[in-house]
PDB file of N, CA, C and O in Angstrom, chain B, residues numbered from 101:
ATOM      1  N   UNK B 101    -119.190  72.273  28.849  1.00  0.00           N
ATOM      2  CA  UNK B 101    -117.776  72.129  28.526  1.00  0.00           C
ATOM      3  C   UNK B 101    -117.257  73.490  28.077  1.00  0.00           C
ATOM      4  O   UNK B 101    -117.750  74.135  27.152  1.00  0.00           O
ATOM      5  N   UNK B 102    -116.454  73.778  28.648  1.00  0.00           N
ATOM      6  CA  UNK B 102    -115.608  75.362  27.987  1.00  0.00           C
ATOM      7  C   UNK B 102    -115.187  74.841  26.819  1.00  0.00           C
ATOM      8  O   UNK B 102    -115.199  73.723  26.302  1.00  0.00           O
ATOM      9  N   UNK B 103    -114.746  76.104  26.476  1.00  0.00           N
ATOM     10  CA  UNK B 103    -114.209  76.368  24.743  1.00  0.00           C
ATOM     11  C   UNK B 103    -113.094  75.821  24.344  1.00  0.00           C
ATOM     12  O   UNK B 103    -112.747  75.202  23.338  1.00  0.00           O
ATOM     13  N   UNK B 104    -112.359  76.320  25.770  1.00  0.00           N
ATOM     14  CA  UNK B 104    -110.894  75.917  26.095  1.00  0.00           C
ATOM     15  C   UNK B 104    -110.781  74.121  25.767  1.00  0.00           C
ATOM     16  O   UNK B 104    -110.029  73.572  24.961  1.00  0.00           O
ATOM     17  N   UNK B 105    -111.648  73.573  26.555  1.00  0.00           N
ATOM     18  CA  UNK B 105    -112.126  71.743  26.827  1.00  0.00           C
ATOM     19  C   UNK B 105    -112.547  71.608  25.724  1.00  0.00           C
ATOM     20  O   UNK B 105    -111.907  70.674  25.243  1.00  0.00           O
ATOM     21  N   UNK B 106    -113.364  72.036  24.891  1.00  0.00           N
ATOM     22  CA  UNK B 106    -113.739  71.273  23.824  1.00  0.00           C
ATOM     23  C   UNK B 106    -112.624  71.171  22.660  1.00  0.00           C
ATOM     24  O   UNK B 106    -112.345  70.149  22.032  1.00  0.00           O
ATOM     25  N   UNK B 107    -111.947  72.669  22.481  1.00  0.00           N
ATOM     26  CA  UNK B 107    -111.031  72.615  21.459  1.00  0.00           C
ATOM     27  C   UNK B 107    -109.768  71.449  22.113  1.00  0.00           C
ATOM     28  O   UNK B 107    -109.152  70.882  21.210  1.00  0.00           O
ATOM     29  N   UNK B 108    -109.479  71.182  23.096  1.00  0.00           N
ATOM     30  CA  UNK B 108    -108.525  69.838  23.942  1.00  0.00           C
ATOM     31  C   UNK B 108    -108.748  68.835  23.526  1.00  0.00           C
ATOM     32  O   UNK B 108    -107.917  67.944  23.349  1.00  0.00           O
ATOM     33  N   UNK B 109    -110.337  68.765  23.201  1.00  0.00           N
ATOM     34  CA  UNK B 109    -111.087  67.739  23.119  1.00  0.00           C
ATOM     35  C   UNK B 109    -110.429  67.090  21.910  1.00  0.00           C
ATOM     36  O   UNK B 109    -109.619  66.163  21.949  1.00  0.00           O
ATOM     37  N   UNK B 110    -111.133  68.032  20.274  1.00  0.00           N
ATOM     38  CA  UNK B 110    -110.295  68.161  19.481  1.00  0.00           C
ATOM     39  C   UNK B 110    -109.348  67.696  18.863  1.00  0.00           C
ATOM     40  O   UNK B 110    -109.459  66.831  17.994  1.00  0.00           O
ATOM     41  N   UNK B 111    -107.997  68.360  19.339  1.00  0.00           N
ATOM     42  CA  UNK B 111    -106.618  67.893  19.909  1.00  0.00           C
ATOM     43  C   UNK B 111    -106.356  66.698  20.306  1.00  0.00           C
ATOM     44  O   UNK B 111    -105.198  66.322  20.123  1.00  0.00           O
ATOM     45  N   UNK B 112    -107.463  65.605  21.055  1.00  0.00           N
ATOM     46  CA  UNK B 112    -106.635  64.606  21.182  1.00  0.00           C
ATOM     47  C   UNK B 112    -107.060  63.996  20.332  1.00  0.00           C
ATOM     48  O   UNK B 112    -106.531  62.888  20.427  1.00  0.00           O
ATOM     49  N   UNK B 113    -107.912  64.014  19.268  1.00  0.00           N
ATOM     50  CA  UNK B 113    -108.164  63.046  18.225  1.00  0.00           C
ATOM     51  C   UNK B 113    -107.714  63.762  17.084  1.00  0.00           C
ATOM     52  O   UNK B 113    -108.647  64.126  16.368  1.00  0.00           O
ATOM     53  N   UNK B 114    -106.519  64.098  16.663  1.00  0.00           N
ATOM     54  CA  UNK B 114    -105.491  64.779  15.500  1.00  0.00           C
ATOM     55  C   UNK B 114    -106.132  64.601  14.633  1.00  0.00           C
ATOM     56  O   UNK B 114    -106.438  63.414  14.518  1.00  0.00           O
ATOM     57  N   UNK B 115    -106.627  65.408  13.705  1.00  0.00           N
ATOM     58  CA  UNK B 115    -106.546  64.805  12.240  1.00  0.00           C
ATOM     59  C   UNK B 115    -105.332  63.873  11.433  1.00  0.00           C
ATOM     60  O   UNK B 115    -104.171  63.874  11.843  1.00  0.00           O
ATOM     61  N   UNK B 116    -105.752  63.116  10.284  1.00  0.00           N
ATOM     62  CA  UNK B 116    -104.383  62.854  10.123  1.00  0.00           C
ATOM     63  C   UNK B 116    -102.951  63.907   8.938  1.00  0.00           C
ATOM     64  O   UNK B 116    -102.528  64.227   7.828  1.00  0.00           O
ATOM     65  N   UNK B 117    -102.875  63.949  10.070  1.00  0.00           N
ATOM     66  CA  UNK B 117    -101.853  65.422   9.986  1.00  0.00           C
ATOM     67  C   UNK B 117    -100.647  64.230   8.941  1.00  0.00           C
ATOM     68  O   UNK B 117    -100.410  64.601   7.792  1.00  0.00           O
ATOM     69  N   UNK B 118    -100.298  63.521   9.205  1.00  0.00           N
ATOM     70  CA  UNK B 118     -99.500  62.997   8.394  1.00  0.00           C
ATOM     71  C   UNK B 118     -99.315  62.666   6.816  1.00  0.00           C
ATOM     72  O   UNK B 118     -98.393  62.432   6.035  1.00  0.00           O
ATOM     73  N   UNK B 119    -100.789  62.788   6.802  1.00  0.00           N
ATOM     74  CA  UNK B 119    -101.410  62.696   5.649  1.00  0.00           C
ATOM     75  C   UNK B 119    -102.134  63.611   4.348  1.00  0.00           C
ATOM     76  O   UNK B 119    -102.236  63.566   3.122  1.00  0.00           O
ATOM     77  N   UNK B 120    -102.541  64.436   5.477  1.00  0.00           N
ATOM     78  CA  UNK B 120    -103.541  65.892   4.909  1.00  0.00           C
ATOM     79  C   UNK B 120    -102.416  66.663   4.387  1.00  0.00           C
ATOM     80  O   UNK B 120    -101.223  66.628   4.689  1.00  0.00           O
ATOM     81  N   UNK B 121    -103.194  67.514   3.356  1.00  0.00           N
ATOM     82  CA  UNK B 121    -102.092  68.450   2.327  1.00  0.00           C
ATOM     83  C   UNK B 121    -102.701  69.880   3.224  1.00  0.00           C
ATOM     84  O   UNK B 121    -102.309  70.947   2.751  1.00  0.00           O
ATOM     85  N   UNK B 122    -103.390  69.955   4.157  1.00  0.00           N
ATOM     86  CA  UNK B 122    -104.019  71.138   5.118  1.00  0.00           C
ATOM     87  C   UNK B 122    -102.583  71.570   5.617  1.00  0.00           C
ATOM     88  O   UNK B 122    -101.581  70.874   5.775  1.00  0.00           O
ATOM     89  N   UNK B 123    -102.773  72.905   5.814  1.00  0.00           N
ATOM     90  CA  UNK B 123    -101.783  73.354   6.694  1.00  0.00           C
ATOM     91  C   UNK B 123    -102.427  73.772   8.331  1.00  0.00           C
ATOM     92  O   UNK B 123    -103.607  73.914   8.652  1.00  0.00           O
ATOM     93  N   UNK B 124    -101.468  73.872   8.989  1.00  0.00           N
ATOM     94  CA  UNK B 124    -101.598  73.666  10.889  1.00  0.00           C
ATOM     95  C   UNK B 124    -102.613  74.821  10.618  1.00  0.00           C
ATOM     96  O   UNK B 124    -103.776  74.674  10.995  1.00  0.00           O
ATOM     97  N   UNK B 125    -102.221  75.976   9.973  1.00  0.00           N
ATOM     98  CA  UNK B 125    -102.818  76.875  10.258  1.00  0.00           C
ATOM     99  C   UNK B 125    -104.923  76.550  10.143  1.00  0.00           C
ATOM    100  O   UNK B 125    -105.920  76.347  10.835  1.00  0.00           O
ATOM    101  N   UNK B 126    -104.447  76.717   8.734  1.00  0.00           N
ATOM    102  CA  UNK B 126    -106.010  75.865   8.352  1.00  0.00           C
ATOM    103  C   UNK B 126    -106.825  75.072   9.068  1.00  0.00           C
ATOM    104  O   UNK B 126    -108.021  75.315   9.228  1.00  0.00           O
ATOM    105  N   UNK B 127    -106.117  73.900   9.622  1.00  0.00           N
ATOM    106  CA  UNK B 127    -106.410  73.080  10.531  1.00  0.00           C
ATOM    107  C   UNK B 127    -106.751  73.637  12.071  1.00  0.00           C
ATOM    108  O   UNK B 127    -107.787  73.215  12.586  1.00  0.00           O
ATOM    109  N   UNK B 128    -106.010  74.467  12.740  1.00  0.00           N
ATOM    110  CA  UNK B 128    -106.613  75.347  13.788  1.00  0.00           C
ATOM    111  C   UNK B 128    -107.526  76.348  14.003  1.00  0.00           C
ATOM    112  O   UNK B 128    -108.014  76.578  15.110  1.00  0.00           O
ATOM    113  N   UNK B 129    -107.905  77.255  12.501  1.00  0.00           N
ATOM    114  CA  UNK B 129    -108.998  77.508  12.005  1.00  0.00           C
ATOM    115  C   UNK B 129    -110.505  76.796  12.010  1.00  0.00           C
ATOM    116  O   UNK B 129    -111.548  77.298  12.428  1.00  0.00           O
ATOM    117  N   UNK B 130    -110.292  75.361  11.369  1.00  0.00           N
ATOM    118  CA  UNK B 130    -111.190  74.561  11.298  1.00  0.00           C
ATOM    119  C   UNK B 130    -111.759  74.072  12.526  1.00  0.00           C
ATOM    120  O   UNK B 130    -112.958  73.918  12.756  1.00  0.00           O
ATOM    121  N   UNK B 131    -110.307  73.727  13.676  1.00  0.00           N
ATOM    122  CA  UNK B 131    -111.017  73.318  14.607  1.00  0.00           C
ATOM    123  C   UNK B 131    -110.946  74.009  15.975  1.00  0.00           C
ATOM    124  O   UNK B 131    -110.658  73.478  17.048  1.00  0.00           O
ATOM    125  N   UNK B 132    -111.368  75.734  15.659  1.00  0.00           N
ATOM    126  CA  UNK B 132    -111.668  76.890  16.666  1.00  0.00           C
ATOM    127  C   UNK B 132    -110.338  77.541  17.279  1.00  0.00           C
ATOM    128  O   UNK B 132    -110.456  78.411  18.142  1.00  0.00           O
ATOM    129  N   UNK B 133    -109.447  77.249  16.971  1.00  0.00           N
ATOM    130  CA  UNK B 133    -108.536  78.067  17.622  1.00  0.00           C
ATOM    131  C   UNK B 133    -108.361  79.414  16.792  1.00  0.00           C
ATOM    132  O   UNK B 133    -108.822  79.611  15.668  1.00  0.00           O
ATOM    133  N   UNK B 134    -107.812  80.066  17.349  1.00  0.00           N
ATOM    134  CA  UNK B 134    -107.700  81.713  16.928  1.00  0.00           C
ATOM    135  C   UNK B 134    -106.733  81.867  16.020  1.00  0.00           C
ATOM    136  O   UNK B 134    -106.733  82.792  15.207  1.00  0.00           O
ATOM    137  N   UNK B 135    -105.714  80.848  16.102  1.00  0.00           N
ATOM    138  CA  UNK B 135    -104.304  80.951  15.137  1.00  0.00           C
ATOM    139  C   UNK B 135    -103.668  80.011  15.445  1.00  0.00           C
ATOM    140  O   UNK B 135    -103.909  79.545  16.559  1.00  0.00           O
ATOM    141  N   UNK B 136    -102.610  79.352  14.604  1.00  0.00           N
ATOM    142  CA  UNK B 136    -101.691  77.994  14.685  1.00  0.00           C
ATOM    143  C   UNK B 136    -100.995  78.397  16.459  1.00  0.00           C
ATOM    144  O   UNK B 136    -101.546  77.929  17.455  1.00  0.00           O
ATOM    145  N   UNK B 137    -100.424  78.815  16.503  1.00  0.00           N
ATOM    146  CA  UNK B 137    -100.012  78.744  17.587  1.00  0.00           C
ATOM    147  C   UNK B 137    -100.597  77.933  18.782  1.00  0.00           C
ATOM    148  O   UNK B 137    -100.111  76.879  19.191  1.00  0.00           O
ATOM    149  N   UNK B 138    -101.640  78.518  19.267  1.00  0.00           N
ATOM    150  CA  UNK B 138    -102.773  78.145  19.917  1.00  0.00           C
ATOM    151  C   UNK B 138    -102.659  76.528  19.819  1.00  0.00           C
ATOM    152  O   UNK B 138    -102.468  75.663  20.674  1.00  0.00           O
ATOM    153  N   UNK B 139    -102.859  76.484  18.387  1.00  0.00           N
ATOM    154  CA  UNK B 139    -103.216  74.966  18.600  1.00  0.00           C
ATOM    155  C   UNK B 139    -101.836  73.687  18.021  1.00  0.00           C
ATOM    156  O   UNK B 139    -101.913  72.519  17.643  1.00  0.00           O
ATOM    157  N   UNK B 140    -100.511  74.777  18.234  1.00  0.00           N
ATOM    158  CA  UNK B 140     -99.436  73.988  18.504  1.00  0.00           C
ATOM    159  C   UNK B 140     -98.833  73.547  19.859  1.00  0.00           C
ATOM    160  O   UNK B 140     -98.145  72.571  20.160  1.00  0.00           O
ATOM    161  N   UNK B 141     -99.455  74.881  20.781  1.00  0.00           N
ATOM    162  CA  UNK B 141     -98.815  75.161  22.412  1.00  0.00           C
ATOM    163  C   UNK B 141    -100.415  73.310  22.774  1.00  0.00           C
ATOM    164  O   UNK B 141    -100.260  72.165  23.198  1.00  0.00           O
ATOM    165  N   UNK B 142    -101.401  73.941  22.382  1.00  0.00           N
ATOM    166  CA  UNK B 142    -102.115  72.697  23.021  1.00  0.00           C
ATOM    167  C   UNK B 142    -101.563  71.409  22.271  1.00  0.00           C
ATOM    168  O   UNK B 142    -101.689  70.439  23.018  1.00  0.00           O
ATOM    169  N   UNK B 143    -101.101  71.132  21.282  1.00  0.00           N
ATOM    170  CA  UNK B 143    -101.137  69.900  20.449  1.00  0.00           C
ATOM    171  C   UNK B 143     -99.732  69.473  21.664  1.00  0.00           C
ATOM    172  O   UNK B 143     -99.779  68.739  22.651  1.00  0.00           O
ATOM    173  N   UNK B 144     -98.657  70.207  21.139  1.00  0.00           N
ATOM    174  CA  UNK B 144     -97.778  69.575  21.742  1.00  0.00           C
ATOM    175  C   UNK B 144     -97.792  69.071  23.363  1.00  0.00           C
ATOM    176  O   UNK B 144     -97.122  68.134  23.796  1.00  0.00           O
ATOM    177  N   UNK B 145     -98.805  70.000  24.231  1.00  0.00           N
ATOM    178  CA  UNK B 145     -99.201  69.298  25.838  1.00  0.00           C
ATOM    179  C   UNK B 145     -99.953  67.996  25.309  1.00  0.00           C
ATOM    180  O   UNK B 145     -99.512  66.902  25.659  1.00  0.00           O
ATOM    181  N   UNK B 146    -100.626  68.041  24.810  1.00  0.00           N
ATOM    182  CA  UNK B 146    -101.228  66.714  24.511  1.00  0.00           C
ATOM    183  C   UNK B 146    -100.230  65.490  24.016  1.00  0.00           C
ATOM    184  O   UNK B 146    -100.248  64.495  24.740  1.00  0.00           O
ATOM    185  N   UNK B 147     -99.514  65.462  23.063  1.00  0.00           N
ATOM    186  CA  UNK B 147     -98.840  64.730  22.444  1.00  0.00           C
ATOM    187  C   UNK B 147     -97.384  64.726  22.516  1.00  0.00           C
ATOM    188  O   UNK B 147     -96.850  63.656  22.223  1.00  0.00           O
ATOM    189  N   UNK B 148     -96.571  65.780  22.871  1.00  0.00           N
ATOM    190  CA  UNK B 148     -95.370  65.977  23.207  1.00  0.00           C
ATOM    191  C   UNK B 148     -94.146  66.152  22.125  1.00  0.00           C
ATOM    192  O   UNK B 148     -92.923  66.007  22.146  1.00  0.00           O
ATOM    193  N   UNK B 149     -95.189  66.563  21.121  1.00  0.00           N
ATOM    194  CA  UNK B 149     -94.499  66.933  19.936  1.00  0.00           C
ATOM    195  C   UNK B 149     -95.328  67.794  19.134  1.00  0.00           C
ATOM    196  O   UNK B 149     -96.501  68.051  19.406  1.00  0.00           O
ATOM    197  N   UNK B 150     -94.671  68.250  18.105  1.00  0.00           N
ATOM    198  CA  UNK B 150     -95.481  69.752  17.845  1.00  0.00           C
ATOM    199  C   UNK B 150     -96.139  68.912  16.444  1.00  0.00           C
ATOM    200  O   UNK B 150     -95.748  67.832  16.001  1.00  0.00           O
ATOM    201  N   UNK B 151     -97.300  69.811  15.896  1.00  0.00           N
ATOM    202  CA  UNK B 151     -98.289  68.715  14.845  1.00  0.00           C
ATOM    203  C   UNK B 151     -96.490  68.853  13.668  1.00  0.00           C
ATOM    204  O   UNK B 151     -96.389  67.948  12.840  1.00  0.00           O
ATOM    205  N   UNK B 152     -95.643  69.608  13.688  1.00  0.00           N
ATOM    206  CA  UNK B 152     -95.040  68.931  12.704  1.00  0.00           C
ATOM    207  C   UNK B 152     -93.925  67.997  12.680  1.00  0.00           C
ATOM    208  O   UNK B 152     -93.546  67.503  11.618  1.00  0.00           O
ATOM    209  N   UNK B 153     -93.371  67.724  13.818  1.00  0.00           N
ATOM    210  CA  UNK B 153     -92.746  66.371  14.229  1.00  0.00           C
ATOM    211  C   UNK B 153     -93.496  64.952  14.254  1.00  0.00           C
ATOM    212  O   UNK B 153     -93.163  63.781  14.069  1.00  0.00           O
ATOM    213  N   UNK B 154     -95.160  65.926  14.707  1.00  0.00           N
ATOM    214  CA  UNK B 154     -95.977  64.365  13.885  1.00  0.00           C
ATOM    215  C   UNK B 154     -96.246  64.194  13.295  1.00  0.00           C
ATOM    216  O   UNK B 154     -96.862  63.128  13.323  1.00  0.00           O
ATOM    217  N   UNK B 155     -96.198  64.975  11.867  1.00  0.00           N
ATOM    218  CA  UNK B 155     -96.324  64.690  10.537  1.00  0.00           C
ATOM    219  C   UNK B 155     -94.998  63.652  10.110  1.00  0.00           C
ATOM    220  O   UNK B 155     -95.109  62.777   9.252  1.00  0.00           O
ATOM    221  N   UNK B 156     -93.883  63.892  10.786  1.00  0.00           N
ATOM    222  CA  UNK B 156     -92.674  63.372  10.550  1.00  0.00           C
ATOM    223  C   UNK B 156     -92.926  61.748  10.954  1.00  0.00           C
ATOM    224  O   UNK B 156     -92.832  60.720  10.284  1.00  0.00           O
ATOM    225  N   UNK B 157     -93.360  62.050  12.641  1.00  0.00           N
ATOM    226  CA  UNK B 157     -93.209  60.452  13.064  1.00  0.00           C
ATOM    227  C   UNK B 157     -94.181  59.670  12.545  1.00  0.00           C
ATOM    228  O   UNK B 157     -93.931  58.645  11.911  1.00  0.00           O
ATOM    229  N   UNK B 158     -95.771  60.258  12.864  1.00  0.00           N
ATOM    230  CA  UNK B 158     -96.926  59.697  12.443  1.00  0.00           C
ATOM    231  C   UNK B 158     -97.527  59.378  13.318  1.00  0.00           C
ATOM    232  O   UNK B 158     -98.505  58.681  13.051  1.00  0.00           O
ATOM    233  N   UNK B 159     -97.308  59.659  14.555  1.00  0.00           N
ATOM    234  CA  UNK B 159     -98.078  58.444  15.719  1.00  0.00           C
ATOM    235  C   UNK B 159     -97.699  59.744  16.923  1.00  0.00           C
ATOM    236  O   UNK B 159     -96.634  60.351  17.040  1.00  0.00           O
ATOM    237  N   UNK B 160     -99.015  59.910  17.758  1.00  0.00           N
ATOM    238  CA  UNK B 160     -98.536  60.678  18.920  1.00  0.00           C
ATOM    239  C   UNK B 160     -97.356  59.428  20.385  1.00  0.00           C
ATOM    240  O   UNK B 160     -97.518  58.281  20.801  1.00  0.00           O
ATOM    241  N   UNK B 161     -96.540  60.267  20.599  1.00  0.00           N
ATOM    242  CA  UNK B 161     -95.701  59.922  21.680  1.00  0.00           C
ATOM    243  C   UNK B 161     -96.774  59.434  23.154  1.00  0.00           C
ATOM    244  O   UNK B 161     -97.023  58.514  23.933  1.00  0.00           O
ATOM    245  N   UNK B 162     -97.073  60.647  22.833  1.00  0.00           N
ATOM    246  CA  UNK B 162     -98.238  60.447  24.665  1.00  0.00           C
ATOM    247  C   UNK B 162     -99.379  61.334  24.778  1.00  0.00           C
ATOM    248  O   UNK B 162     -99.731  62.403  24.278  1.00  0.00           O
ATOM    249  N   UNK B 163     -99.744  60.650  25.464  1.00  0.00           N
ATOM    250  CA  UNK B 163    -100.890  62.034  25.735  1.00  0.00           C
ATOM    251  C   UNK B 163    -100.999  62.025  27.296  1.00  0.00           C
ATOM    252  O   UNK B 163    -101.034  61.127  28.137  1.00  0.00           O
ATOM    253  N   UNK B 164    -101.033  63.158  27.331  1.00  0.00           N
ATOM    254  CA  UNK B 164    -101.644  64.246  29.110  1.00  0.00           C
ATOM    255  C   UNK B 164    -102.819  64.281  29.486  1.00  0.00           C
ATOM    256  O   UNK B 164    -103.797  64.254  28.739  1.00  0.00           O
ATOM    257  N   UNK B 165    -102.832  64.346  30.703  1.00  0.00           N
ATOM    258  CA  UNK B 165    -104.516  64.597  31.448  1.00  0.00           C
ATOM    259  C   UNK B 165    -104.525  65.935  31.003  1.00  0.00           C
ATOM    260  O   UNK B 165    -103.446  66.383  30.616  1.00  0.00           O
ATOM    261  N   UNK B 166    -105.647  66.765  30.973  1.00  0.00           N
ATOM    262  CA  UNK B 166    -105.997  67.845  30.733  1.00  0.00           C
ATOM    263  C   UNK B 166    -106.452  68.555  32.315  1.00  0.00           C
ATOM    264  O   UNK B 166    -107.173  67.672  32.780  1.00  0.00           O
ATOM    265  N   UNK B 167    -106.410  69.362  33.058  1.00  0.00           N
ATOM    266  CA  UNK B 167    -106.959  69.770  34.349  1.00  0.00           C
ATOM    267  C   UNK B 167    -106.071  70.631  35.118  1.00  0.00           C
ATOM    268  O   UNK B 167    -106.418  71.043  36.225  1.00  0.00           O
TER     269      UNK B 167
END
């Protein structure tokens, strides 16, 4: 599995961001990305909202094939 795929992997099982006092940053740290960004551009392909609109809603919208 690439690096790229595993950190996707990741991503589709969110922490609960709604909940955690972690910040994105921290949280993309923890789970291999290089910097929040990274793992806002992937969160939001996955889910269709950025991790802080889902802190807002609580629930991902959708999720994407990866490929």
């Amino acid at each position: 599995m690439s690096a790229t795929r595993a950190r996707y992997a990741r991503v589709k099982s969110p922490p609960p961001l709604a909940t955690t006092p972690r910040t994105v940053t921290d949280i993309a740290h923890a789970t291999g990305f290089c910097d929040a960004s990274h793992l806002i551009n992937m969160f939001r392909g996955a889910f269709g909202l950025s991790p802080a609109e889902y802190r807002r809603v609580g629930t991902p919208v959708r999720v994407s094939s990866f490929g």
